[in-house]
Backbone as CSV, one residue per row, in Angstrom:
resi,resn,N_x,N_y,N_z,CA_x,CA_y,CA_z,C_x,C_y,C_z
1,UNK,20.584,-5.616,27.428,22.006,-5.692,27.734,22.765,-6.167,26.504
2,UNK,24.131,-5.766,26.501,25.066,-5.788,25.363,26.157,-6.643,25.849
3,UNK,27.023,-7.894,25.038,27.838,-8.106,25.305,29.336,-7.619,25.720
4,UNK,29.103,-7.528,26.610,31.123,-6.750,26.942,32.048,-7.777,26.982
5,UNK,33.119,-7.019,26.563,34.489,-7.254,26.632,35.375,-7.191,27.525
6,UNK,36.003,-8.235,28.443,36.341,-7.930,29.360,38.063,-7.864,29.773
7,UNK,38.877,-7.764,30.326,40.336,-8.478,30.656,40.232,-9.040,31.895
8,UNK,41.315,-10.577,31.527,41.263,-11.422,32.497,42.726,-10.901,33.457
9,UNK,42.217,-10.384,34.708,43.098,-10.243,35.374,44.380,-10.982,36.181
10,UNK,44.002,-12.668,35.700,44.859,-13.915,35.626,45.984,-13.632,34.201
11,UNK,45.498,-14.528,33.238,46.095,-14.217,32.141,46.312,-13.003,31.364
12,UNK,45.831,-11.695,31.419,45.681,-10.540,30.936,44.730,-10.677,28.786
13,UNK,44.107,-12.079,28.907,43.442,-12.285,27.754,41.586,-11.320,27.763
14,UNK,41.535,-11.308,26.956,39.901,-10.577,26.721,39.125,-11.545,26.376
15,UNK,37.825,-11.585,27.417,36.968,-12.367,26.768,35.540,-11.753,27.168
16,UNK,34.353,-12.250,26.525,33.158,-11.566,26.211,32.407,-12.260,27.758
17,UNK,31.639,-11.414,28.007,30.958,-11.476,29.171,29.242,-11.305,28.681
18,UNK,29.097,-12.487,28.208,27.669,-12.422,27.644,26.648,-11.442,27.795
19,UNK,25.678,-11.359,27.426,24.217,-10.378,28.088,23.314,-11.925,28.372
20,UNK,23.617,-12.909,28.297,22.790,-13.658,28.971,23.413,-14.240,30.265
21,UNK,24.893,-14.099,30.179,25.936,-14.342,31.581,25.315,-13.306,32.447
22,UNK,25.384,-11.581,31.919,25.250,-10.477,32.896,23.883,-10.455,33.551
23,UNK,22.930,-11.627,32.583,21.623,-11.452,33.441,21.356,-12.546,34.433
24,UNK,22.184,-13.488,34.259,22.360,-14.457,35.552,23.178,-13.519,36.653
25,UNK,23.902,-12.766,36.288,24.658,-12.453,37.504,23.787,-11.685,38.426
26,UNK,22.943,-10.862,38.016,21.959,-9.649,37.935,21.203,-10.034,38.803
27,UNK,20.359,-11.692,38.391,19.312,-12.427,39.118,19.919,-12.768,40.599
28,UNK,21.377,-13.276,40.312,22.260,-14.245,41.346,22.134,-13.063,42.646
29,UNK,22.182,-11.230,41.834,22.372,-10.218,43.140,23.596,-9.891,42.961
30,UNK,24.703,-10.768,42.469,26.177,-9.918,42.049,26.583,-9.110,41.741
31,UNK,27.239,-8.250,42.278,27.385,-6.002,42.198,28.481,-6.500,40.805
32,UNK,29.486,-7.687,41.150,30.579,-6.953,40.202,30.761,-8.064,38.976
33,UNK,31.367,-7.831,38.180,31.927,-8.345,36.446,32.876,-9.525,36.982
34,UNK,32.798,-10.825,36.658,34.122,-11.282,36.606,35.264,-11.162,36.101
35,UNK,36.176,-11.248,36.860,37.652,-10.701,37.076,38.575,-11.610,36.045
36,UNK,37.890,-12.834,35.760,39.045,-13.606,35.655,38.440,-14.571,34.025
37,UNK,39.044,-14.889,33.350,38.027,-15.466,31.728,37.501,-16.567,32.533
38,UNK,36.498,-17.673,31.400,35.948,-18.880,32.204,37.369,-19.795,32.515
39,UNK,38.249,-19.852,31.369,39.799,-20.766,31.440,39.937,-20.438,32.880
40,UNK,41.064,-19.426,33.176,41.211,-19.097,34.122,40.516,-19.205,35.622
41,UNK,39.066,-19.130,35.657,38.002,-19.390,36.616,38.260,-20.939,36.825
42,UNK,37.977,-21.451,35.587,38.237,-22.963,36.217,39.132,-23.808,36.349
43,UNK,40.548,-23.419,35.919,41.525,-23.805,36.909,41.701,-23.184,38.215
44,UNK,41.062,-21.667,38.435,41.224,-21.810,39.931,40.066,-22.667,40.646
45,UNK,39.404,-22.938,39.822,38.402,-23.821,41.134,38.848,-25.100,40.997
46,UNK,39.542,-25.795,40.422,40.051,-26.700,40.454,41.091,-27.108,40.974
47,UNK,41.733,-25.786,41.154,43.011,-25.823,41.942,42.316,-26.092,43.819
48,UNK,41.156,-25.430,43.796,40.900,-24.920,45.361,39.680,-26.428,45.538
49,UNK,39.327,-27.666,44.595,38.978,-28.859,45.234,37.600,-29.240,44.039
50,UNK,37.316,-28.209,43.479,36.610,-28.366,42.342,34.950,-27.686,42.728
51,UNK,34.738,-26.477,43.482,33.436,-26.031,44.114,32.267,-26.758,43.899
52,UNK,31.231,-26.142,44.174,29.973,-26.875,44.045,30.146,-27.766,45.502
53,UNK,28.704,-28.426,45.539,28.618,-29.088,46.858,29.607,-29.969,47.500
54,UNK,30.148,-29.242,48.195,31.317,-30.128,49.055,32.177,-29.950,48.353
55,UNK,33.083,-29.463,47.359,33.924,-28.911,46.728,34.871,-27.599,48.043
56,UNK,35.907,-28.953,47.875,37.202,-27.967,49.038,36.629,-27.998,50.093
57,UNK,35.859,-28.981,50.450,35.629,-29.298,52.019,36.162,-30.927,52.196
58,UNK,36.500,-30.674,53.584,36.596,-31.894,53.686,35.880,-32.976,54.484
59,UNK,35.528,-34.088,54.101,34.897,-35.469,54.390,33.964,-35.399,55.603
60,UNK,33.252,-35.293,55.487,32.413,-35.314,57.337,33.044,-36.387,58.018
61,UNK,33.139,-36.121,59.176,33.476,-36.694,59.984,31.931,-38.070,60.372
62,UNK,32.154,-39.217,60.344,30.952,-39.784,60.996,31.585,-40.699,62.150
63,UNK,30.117,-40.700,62.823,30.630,-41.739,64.206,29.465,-43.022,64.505
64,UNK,29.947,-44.142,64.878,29.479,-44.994,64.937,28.336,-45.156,65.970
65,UNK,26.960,-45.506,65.846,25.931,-45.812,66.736,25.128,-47.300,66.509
66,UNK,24.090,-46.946,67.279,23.172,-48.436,67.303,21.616,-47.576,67.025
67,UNK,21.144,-47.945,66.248,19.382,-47.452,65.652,19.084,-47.819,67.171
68,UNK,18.385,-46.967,67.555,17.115,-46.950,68.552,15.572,-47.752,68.202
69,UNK,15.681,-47.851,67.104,14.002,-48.509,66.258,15.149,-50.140,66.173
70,UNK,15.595,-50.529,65.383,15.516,-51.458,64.624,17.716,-52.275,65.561
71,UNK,17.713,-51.382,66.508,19.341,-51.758,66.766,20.371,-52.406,65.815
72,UNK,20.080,-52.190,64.554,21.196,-52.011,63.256,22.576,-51.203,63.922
73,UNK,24.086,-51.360,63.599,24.828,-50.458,63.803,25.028,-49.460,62.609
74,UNK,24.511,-48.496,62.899,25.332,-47.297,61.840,26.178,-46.531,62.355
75,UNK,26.286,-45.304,61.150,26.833,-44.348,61.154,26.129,-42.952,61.602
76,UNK,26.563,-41.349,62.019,25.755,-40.764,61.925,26.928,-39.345,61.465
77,UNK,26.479,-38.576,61.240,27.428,-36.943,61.090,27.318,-36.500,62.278
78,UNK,27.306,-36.994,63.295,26.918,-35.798,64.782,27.454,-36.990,65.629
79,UNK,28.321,-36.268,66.907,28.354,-37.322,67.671,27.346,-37.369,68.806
80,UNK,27.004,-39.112,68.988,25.680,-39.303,69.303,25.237,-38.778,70.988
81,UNK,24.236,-38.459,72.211,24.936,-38.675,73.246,22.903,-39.250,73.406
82,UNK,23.266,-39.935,74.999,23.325,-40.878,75.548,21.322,-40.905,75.489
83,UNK,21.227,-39.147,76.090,20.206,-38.926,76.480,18.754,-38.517,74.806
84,UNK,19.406,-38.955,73.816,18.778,-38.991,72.580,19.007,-40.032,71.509
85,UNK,17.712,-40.190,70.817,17.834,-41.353,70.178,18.195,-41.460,68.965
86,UNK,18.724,-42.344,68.296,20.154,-42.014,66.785,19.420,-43.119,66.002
87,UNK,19.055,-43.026,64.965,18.003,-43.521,64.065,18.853,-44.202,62.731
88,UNK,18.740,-45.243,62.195,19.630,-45.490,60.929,19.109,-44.355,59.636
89,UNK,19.481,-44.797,58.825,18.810,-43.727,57.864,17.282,-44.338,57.043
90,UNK,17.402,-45.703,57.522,15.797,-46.058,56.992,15.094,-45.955,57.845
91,UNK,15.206,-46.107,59.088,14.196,-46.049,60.175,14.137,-44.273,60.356
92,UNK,14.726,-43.267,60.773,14.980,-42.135,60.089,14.122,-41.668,59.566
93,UNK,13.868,-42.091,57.463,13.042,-41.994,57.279,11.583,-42.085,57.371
94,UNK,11.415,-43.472,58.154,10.290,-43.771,58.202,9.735,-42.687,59.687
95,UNK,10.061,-42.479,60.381,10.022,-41.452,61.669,9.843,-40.191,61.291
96,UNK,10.357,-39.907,60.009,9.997,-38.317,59.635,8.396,-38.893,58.770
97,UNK,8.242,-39.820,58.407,6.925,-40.054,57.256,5.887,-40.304,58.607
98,UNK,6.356,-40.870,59.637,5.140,-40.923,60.673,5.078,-42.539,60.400
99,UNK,5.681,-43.447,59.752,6.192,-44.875,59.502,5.538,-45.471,61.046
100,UNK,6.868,-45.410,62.197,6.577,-45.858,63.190,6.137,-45.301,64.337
101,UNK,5.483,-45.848,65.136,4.716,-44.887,66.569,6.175,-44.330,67.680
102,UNK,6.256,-43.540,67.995,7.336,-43.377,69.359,6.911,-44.636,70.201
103,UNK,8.944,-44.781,70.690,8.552,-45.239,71.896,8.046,-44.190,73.156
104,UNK,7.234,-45.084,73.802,6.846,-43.840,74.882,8.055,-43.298,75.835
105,UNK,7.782,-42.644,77.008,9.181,-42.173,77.527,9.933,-41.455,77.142
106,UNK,10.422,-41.387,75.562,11.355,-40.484,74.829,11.037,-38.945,74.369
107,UNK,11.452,-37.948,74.595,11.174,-36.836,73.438,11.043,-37.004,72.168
108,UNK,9.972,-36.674,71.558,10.081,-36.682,70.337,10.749,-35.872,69.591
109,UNK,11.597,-36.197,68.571,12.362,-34.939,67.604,11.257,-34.317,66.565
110,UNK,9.982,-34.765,65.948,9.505,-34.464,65.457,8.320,-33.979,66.014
């Protein structure tokens, strides 16, 4: 692959569209050329929250619980209900490592 020359359909400036850019795009599966120079690209993503993970999303919502293992109050991303058990994030972990035994009675999530 050869470097091309492209126009930015933002600013109407030309800029080069690598052969090592076109072979990331290639790998990524992308049919088309970018439209727009890198300038241009990244004030619009900056305009729209700055992309990448969690970029222009907004804040999870969390809701307040009590650990089932250790009755710590946390937080969780899901709201909790009655008939399942809400884990802090260390006890959590230790429940996915096999840490602590179930209580009996409960479904296990794992």
């Amino acid at each position: 692959m050869e470097d091309k020359t492209l126009t930015c359909r933002e600013c109407g400036r030309e800029f080069v569209f690598t052969a090592s850019e076109q072979e990331f795009f290639a790998q990524k599966g992308y049919t088309n050329e970018p439209g727009r120079c890198p300038e241009c690209r990244a004030a619009r993503k900056a305009e729209r929250g700055g992309g990448g993970f969690g970029g222009g999303r907004r804040e999870r919502e969390m809701y307040p619980a009590v650990c089932a293992q250790c009755g710590k109050a946390t937080q969780v991303p899901f709201q909790p209900r009655n008939d399942r058990p809400v884990y802090c994030s260390d006890c959590f972990s230790q429940q996915r490592s096999g840490g602590y035994e179930r209580r009996s009675g409960g479904r296990g999530r794992w």
